[in-house]
C-alpha angles and dihedrals in degrees: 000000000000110000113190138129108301129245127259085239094053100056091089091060097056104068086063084058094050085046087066108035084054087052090087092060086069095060082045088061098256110106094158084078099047086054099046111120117257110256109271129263092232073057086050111056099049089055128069110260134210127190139177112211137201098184084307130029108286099166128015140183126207120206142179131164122268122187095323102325147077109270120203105222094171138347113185133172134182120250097233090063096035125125089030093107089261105131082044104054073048101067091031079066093046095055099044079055091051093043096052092039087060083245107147103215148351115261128205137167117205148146111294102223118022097111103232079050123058094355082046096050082036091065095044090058106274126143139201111262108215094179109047118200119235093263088051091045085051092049093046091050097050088046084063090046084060091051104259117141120242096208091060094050139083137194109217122183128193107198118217142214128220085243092050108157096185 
């Protein structure tokens, strides 16, 4: 699987790919998130994009730096591709991004316990920030405003080294 930034032409193919990797949170109970709509284009294309192709996108992660760091706005994979290490080779690429770039860790925000969501950023090295910086309170607030629900969400946080190696 070949996983690079993705092309100005493929940005309108990824929100397909968002649209099903929201499709588990239904059978969590939570179909206002299946449903969500998939982050605009006009979103897209002023963020760093990643995307593993086969020979389409089938998984893709969205970036921009926040107070220092590379933060995760989105990662989202297809069903049909998931538990392949995917997400993960993802975020290995982000962070060699990130390392070479001086930035100090990788930021996420996430539900806390929806278990391919916080457990699975847990066992690739995340941890809990208990002390968010100004750009992640903002995140978290406008993720409120958007009716998200703070007690359900967690910011995470994977420091990185200028050597990092993924």
């Amino acid at each position: 699987m070949d996983i690079r930034p993705a092309r100005p032409d493929e940005l309108p193919l990824l929100p397909e790919v968002e649209r099903a990797s929201g499709e588990p949170f239904r059978d969590h109970g939570m179909p206002e998130i299946a449903d969500d709509d998939p982050m605009p284009l006009s979103t897209l294309e002023h963020l760093r994009v990643w995307v593993a192709v086969d020979p389409n996108p089938v998984a893709w992660v969205a970036v921009a730096e926040v107070d220092g760091a590379a933060h995760v706005e989105q990662v989202s994979v297809h069903p049909d591709h998931a538990r392949r290490g995917i997400g993960a080779a993802l975020l290995d690429e982000v962070g060699r991004w990130a390392a070479e770039r001086g930035l100090t860790a990788l930021t996420l925000t996430t539900f806390r316990d929806i278990p391919w969501n916080a457990p699975y950023y847990r066992r690739l090295g995340f941890r809990e920030v208990t002390d968010p910086s100004p750009g992640l309170r903002a995140i978290v607030a406008a993720e409120a405003a958007r009716g998200l629900a703070p007690d359900t969400r967690v910011c995470l946080h994977r420091p990185l080294r200028r050597d990092h190696r993924g």
